[in-house]
C-alpha positions, 0 to 999 in steps of 0.5 A, a space after each residue: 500500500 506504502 509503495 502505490 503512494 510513493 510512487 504516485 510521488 515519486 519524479 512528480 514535482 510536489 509541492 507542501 502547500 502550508 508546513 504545520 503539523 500536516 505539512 510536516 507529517 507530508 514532507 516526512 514520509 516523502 523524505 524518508 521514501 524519496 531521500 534524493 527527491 527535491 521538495 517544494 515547500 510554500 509557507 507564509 512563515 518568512 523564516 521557515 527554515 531557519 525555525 524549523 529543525 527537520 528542514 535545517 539539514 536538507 539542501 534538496 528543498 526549495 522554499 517559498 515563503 512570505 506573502 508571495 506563497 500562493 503564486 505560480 501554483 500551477 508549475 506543480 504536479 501535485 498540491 499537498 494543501 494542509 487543511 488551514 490554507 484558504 483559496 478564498 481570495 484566489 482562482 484556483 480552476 487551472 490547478 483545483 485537480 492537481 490539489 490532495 490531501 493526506 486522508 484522500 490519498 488514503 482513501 485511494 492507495 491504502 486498502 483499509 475500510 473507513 469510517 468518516 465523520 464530520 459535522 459543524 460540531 460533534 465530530 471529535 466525541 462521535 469519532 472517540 466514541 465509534 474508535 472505542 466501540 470499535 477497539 474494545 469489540 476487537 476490531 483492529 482499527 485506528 483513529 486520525 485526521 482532523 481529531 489531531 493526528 495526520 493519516 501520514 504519521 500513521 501508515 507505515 503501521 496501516 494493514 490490509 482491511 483494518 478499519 480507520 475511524 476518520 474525523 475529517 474537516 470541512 477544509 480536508 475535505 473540500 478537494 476531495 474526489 473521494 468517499 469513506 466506506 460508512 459517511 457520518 453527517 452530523 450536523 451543517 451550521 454557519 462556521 469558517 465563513 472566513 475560509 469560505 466565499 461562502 456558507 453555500 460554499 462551505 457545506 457543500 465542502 461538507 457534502 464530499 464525504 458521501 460525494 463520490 460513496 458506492 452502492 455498496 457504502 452507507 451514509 448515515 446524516 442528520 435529517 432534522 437538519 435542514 441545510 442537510 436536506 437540501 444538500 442530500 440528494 443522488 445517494 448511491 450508498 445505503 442511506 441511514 437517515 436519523 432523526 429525533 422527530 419520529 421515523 423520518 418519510 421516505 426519502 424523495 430523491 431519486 437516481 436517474 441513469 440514462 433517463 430510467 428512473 432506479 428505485 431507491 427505497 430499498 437502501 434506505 433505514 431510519 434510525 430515530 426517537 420517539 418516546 425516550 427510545 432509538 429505533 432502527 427502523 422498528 427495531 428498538 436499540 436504546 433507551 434515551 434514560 440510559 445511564 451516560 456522561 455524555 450529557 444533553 440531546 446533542 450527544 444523543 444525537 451522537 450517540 445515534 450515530 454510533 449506534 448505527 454504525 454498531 448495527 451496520 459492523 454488526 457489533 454486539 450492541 449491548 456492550 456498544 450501550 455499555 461501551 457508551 455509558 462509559 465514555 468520558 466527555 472529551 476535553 473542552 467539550 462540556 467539560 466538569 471542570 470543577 466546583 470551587 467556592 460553591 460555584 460549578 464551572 463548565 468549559 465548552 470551549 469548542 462551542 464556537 457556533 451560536 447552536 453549540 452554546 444554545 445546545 450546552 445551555 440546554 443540557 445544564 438546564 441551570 446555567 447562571 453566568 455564561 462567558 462568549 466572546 472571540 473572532 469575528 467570522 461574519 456569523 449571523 448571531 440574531 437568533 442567538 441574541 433574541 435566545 438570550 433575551 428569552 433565557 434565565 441566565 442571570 449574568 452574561 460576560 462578554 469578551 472581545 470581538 463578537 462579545 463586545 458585538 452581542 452585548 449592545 443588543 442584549 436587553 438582560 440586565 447584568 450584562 459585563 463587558 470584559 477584554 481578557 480571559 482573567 477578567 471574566 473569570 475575576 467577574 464570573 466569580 463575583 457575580 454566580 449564585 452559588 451552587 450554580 453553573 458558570 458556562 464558557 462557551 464562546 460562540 466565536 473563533 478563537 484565533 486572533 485572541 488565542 491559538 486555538 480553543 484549547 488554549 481559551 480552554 486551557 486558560 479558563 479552566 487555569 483561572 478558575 482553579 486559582 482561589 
């Protein structure tokens, strides 16, 4: 598997478009296959070789850095764009076919089965929680992509028919070509408008995941969701469609091949909630009151999601359940961070889309003091502040940019305009109720205050510690 990918490498003039964590991991695996090949590495870092300790030794790379880093594109044979780099502002059409990734070129030279998720929110806990399942029922299976861990780090150690859990991006996905084995669509909410020229543009990115799939795949999507609905159409896969409104109609869309029409009712299940129960079809797989830390309707949702796939693998579902009923809330993601002075503190720090704060809000039911504040990215908040006029929460802290936006439209009396993380930490701990909960949730970006959510994370959970 190793050697069809070097060789669609190998005396091709490739270039590393972006040199982060995935562009290491690329260059990597080309050097220690192609040691006399030249690289091409193009980064907007000015001192790229001077910074980086792997390339400092390599007289066979040619850099190309700064602003001019996006120029002369077409002089290569292959693109390996890191996810982070957007083409927003350029054309692309000469060479959109020449542009890769690591997890497409998996899915095209290394004979494994994929299991690929991706959704505006909820894919690293669905993508840990299906890796799970899947690890303790014996399968031989790994996790990587956008979870934090490049394909490239990991595929020497790939083996024939092993299964790979694929938590995939809008950004790793928008020049892909081709379809994971089992597609999960969670969910489609405004997010990265300032990657893309366009919220159109960004969840039809989205829609590569089950794109290009075969008869003989599954998807599985969110049919509550209604950008979802009117993206879905054509499926050639078995189509699973899960809902939290009752058992979903049949689905409408239909193929058309040379002007016959091909009935597909066959291929399509539901899998969905009604009465506090999951059925798959009429089948009854789990009872929503089960015990689990995964708190909330939207990682019930989730949780459906994986319970499909237990079903498809036909995996034993009662230690699918069990296996569920364990699993810890990942980091930053509704996270217990703890109760200090009385007050219960939560990070949600991953709440960057006005859905993810509304849907935090509504699993802790009691939220006194909720945190918000980032990057502006041109995400529409009205629905999200007419939400927050109509809710209890007491005491609203806003931090720059979109915070400080929000909070002239909020009619709620107690509302405190703040500028850094120790700020609305100092005021969340003066002003919560005690034994109530104190959110942060930011409904905004990270970058440009902090570098990642991590890191915001991090901070929060640092500050609220500290007596």
């Amino acid at each position: 598997m190793i050697n069809d990918l070097i060789e669609y490498f190998k005396n091709k003039k490739v270039l590393i478009l972006g040199f982060g964590r995935e562009g290491q991991s690329t260059y990597k695996v080309m050097r220690k296959y192609l040691k006399d090949q030249k690289i091409y590495i193009a980064d907007q870092k000015e001192d790229l070789q001077a910074t980086s300790k792997i390339l400092q030794n390599d007289n066979n790379v040619e850099l190309i850095c700064g602003e001019s880093y996006l120029e002369n594109l077409e002089s290569y044979d292959i693109i390996m764009k890191s996810p982070g780099i957007s083409f927003a502002k350029i054309d692309i059409k000469k060479y959109a076919h020449k542009i890769k990734s690591q997890l497409e070129l998996l899915l095209e030279f290394f004979n494994v089965f994929t299991i690929g998720i991706t959704g505006t929110k909820g894919k690293s806990t669905t993508s840990s929680l299906i890796y799970n399942v899947l690890k303790k029922q014996n399968v031989n299976c790994m996790l990587l992509g956008n979870i934090g861990i490049p394909a490239f780090d990991y595929i020497d150690k790939l083996k024939d028919n092993m299964t790979i859990v694929l938590e995939m991006s809008s950004h790793q996905l928008e020049y892909m070509k081709l379809s994971p084995n089992i597609a999960i669509l969670l969910n489609i909410y405004e997010e990265h408008l300032d990657h893309y020229k366009s919220f159109e543009e960004y969840a039809e990115a989205k829609c590569n995941i089950f794109k290009y799939q075969k008869s003989s795949d599954y998807f599985l999507y969110n049919a509550d969701n209604e950008t979802i609905n009117k993206l879905v159409k054509n499926i050639k896969a078995k189509e699973y469609k899960v809902s939290f409104k009752g058992k979903p109609d049949l689905n409408k869309n239909t193929i058309y091949l040379n002007e016959k029409q091909v009935n597909n009712t066959s291929k399509e299940n539901r899998i969905y909630l009604n009465e506090n129960k999951v059925y798959l079809n009429n089948k009854f797989i789990y009872d929503k009151n089960e015990p689990r830390n995964l708190i909330g309707d939207y990682n019930l949702n989730n949780i459906m999601f994986v319970l499909g796939v237990s079903e498809i693998l036909n995996l034993n579902l009662n230690e699918t359940i069990k296996i569920i009923s364990q699993f810890k809330t990942l980091e930053h993601r509704l996270e217990l961070v703890g109760k200090y002075d009385d007050v219960i503190y939560y990070d949600n720090s991953i709440g960057t889309v006005p859905m993810a704060t509304i849907e935090a809000i509504e699993a802790l039911k009691e939220v006194n003091t909720l945190i918000i504040g980032g990057m502006d990215r041109g995400i529409d908040y009205t629905y999200f502040i007419k939400y927050l006029n109509n809710s209890n929460i007491n005491n609203i802290i806003c931090m720059p940019k979109t915070g400080h936006d929000i909070a002239k439209k909020l009619k709620k009396e107690k509302v405190y305009i703040v500028n850094t993380m120790e700020e609305a930490v100092e005021t969340a701990k003066k002003v919560t109720e005690k034994n109530k909960i104190c959110l942060l949730s930011p409904t905004a970006a990270s970058y440009g205050f902090f570098k990642n959510f991590e890191e915001k994370g991090n901070l929060y959970k640092k500050l609220v510690k500290e007596s």
